[in-house]
N, C-alpha and C positions, 0 to 999 in steps of 0.2 A: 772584157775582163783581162787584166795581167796577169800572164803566167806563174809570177813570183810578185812575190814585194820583202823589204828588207827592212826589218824593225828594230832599231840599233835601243840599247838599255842606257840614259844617261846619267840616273842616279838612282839610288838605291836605298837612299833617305836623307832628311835635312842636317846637312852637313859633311852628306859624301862628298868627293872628292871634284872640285871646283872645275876643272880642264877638262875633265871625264865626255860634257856634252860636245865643248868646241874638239876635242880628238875625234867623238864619235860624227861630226858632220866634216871633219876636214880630212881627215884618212882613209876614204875610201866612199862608194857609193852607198847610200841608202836611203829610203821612202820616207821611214817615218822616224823622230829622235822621240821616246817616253821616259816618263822621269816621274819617278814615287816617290815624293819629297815626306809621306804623313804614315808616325808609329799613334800608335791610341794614345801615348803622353802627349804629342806635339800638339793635337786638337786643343787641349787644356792652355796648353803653351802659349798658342796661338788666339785664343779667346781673350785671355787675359792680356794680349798685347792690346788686342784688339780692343777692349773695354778702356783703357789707357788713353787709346790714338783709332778712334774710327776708324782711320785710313789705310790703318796697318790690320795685322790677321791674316797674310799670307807668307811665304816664303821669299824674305826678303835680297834674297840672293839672286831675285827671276831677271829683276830688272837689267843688273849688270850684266848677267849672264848673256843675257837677248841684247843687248847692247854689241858684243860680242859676233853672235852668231847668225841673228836675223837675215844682214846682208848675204850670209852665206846661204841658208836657209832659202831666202825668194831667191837666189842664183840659180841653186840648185832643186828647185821644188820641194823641199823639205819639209813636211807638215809634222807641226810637234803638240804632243800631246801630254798633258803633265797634272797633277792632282795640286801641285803647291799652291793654288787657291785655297787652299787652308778652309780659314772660314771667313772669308772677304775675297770669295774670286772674280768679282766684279772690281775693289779695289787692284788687285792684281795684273786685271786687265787694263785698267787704266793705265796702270803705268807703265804695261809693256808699250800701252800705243800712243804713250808720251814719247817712251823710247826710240821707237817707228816713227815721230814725225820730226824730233832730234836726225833721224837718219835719212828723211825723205823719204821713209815707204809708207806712202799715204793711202794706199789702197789694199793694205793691210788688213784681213777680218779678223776678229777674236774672239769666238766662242766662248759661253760663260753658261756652266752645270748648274745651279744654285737648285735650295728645297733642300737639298739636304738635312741642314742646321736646325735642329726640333727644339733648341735650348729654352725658345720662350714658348712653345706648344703645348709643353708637360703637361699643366692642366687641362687643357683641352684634349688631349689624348685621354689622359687618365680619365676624364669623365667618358669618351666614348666605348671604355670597357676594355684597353688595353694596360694591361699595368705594369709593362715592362720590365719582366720580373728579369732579377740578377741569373744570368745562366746558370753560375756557381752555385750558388746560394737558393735559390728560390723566392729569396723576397723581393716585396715589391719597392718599386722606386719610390714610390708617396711616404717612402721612410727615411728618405736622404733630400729630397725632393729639395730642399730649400740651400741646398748646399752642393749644389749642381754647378760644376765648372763649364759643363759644356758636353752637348749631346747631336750626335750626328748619325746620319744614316747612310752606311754602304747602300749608295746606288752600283750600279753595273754597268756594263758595257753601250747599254743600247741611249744613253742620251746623248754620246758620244757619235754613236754613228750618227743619229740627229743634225748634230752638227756640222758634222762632214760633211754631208747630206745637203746641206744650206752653205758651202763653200770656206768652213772655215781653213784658218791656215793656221791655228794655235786655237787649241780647244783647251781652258784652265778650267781644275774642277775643284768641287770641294772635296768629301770625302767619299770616294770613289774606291771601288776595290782595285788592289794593286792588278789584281787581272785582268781588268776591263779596258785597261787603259792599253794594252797591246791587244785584246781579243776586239776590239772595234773599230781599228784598220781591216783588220780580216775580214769581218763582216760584211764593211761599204767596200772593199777591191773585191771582195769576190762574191759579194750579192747573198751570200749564207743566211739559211731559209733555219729563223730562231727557233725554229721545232727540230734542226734537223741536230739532237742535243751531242752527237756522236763528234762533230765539227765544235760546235760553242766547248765540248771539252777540250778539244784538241788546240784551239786557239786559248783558253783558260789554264790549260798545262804551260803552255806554250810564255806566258804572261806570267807564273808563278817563276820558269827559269829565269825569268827577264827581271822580276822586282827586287831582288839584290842586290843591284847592278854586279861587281867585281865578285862577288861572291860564286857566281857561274862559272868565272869563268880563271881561278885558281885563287882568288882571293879568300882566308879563313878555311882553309881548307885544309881538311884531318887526314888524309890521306898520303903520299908521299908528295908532303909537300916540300919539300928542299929540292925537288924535280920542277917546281915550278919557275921558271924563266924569268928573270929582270922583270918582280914583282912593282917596282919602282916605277917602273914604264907601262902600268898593266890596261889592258886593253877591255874592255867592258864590253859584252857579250852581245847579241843582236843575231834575231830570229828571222832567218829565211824561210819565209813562208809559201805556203803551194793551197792551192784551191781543194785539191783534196784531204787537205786538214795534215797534210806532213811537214814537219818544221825543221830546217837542219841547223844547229845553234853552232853558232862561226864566231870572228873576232877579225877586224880589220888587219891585214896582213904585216907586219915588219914593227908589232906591237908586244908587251910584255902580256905573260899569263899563260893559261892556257887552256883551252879548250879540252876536254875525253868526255869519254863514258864517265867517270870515277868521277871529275868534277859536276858531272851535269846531275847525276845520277846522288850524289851528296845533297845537290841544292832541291830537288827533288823532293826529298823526306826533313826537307827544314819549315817548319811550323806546319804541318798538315790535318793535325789528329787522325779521326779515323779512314785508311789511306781510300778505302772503297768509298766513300760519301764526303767528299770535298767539297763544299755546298758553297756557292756563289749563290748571287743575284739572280745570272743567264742560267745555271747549269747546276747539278751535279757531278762532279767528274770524279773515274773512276781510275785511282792513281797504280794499282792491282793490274787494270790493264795494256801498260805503258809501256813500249817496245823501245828500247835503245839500242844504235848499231853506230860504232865508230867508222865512218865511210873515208877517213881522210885527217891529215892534221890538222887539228884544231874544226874538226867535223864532225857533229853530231848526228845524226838521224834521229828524232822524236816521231814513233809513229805509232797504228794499231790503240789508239784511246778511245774510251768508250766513256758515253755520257746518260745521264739520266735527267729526267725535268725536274725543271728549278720548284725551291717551296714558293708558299702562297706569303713568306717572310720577308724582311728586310732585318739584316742586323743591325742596330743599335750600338755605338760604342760614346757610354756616357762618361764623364769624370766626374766627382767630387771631393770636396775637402773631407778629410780624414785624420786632422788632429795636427802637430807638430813633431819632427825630428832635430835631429843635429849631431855630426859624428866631429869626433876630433883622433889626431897621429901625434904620437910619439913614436921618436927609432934609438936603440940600444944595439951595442955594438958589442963586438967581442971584445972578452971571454964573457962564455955565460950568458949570452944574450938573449935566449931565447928564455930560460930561466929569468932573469933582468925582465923582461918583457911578463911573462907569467905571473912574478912577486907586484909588479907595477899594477896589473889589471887586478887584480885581488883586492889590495890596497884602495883602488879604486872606488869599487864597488861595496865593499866595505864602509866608506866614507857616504856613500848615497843611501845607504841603509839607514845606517845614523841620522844622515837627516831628517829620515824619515818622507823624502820625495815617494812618488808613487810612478811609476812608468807601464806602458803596455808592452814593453819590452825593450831590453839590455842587451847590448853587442856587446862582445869582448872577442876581438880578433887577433890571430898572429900573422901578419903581413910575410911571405917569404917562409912560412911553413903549412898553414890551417885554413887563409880566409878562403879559398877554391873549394878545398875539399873535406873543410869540415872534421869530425870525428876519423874519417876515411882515412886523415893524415897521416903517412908513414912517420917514424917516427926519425929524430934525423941525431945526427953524431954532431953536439954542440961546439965542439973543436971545431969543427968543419962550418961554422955559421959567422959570418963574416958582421951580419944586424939582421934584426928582424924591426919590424916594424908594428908596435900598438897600437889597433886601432878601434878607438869604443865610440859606443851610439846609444841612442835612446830614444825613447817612442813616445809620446804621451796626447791623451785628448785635449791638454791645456797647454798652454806654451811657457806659461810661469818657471814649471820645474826642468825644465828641454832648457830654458834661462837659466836655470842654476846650477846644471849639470857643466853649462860653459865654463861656469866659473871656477870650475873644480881641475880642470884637466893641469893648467900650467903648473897649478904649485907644485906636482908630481913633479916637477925637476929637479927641486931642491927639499924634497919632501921624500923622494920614493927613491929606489934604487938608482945606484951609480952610470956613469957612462950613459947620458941620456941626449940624445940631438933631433933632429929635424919635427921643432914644434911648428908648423909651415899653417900660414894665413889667419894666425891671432886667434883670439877668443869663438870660438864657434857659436853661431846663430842657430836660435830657432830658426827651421823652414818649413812652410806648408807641407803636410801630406796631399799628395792627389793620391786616389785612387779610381782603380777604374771597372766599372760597371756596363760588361756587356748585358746584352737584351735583343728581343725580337720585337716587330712591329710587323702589322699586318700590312702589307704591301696598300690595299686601298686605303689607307691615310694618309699616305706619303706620295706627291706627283713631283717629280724633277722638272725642272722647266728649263728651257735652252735660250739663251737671247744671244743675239752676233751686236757684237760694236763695231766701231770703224770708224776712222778719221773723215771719209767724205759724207 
């Protein structure tokens, strides 16, 4: 068993910051590179490529990426662990070990999560007596059923160790909980007995500071942040871990950001709900019992977590279509701009009444006063307002009137109040609504299965 092992964070979702993995394997030493490429829209995102292009449906930045880093990787033993298998993590893998025979690393394994992906199961679930009711809501899916983008199920940590367990060297999954993907190095280095729920929390804490990436480690950060160091160059966080479930959350040395209490302790209480029952796959963990001591610069101690057993669930995170949108900008300048901006959206709105459209709902924004914070908006000295920015939207279950709401917005320029500019990217388009539909699944429906490739 190793004493330590060092789990460096290299993205934090699809389209963080591209250099973020090759900094994390070339500055400094570490076991393992993880990366949480998928938000519950991406799944959608990603289906619908997928439906297009068979071949596509994952995170199409893997390939370059490992193109990149691989060699560094088998140098240094680098085992990387990543969810951007979307929902094609078997295409995914293909192409990393296209990539790998491009490079000559022919002995190359690549582990692949699938089972996940319930999108064509629906029925067949739904007759076995599960109905996958909306968490929010309470209804059942057999009410959207046909209008399903795409339905996946957080697996956990343990198909992961699976893999590891059979010599992978890049385990690509599908939709995997962002904490699983660091709590299953823990597991297979230090042998962690999945009853023992004190540990599965402490590596699941451990995994939640880590699925941000930059966000740990001074990135978005509400605190003093103007303390935070050559953001520019920011160094992406990574968990040193210990067999007795203690983690101390670092940052490769002579790197931007920064490491405290105050950063880790932020990332911490970001998406949690209720903090005592943190409910994964593995675990419950209990976020109430979470000890943090700053031992060092840019050193964290994570310790003292306590864990409770997992449900008899899986959660579900489905999408569906949900009618048509479309927002379009106008910006008004001073004097009076903000007024300008107010007379305009009036007018507006006004005009769609007339027509008699129908919408399930109407934005009227003030860009640079109102859109953040709403009615809450201080009220501001118009002298002092340099332009604000109009920005209107519209909601509808047809696409027809979301159509004809476009074609209203330009004439405002020579129609509506004075001093009017940045009409920016034409006529606004209907676009799909997704929305999204969490749900439970009872765990014996759903079996993950693990398969290795490999170029020999």
């Amino acid at each position: 068993m190793k004493e330590k092992i060092r789990i460096a964070s290299g993205q934090g979702f699809w389209g963080d910051l591209i250099d973020a993995p090759y900094h994390q394997v070339t500055k400094g030493d570490i076991d393992y590179l993880v990366m949480d490429y998928l938000a519950e829209v991406t799944m959608s995102i990603l289906q619908k490529q997928k439906n297009r292009n068979p071949e596509f449906g994952y995170a199409r930045d893997i390939p370059a990426l490992m193109e990149r880093i691989l060699p560094i990787c088998k140098k240094k033993n680098i085992k990387i662990i990543t969810n951007g298998g979307g929902v094609n993590p078997e295409g995914c893998a293909n192409a990393v070990l296209k990539v790998a025979a491009e490079l000559g690393l022919n002995d190359l394994k690549v582990a692949v999560v699938v089972g996940d992906n319930i999108k064509d199961d629906i029925d067949e679930i739904i007759n076995s007596g599960a109905q996958l009711k909306n968490m929010e809501t309470g209804e059942p899916i057999s009410g959207i059923k046909d209008k399903i983008l795409s339905a996946n199920v957080y697996f956990g940590a343990f198909p992961i160790v699976e893999a590891l367990e059979r010599g992978a060297d890049i385990v690509i999954t599908g939709r995997t909980t962002d904490t699983g993907l660091t709590l299953a190095p823990m597991i297979y280095e230090f042998g962690w007995d999945k009853n023992n729920y004190d540990l599965m929390a402490a590596g699941t804490v451990a995994g939640h500071i880590l699925e941000c990436g930059g966000q740990a480690s001074g990135g978005n950060f509400l605190g003093d942040w103007q303390s935070v160091d050559n953001l520019a160059e920011i160094g992406f966080p990574i968990a040193e871990a210990y067999p007795n479930g203690e983690v101390i959350i670092t940052k490769h040395e002579n790197t931007g950001g920064k490491v405290s209490f105050e950063t880790v302790a932020e990332q911490l209480v970001y998406e949690i709900g209720d903090p005592k029952d943190y409910i994964t796959p593995d675990c419950i963990a209990d976020f109430t019992s979470i000890k943090l001591e700053e031992i060092g610069e840019n050193r964290v101690k994570v310790f003292g977590v306590k864990g409770n057993p997992e449900t008899e669930f899986y959660k579900v995170s489905a999408s569906h279509s949900d009618g048509y949108s479309a927002f379009g900008t106008l910006t008004y300048t001073w004097p009076q701009a903000l007024t300008k901006a107010k007379a305009a959206g009036e007018i507006f709105t006004k005009r769609l009444e007339n027509l008699g459209l129908e919408f399930e709902e109407v934005r009227v924004e003030y860009i640079g006063y109102d859109a953040c914070h709403g009615k809450l908006a201080s009220q501001l000295d118009e002298d002092q307002i340099n332009e604000i920015t109009l920005r209107l939207g519209v909601r509808s279950k047809e696409a027809a009137p979301v159509e004809r709401f476009g074609k209203e917005l330009a004439p405002l320029i020579l129609t509506g109040p004075p001093s009017v500019t940045g009409f920016a990217g034409g006529r606004p388009k209907a676009s799909e609504v997704v929305a999204y539909w969490p749900a439970l699944i009872p765990k014996k429906l759903v079996h993950p299965q693990v398969k290795i490739l490999s170029l020999s």
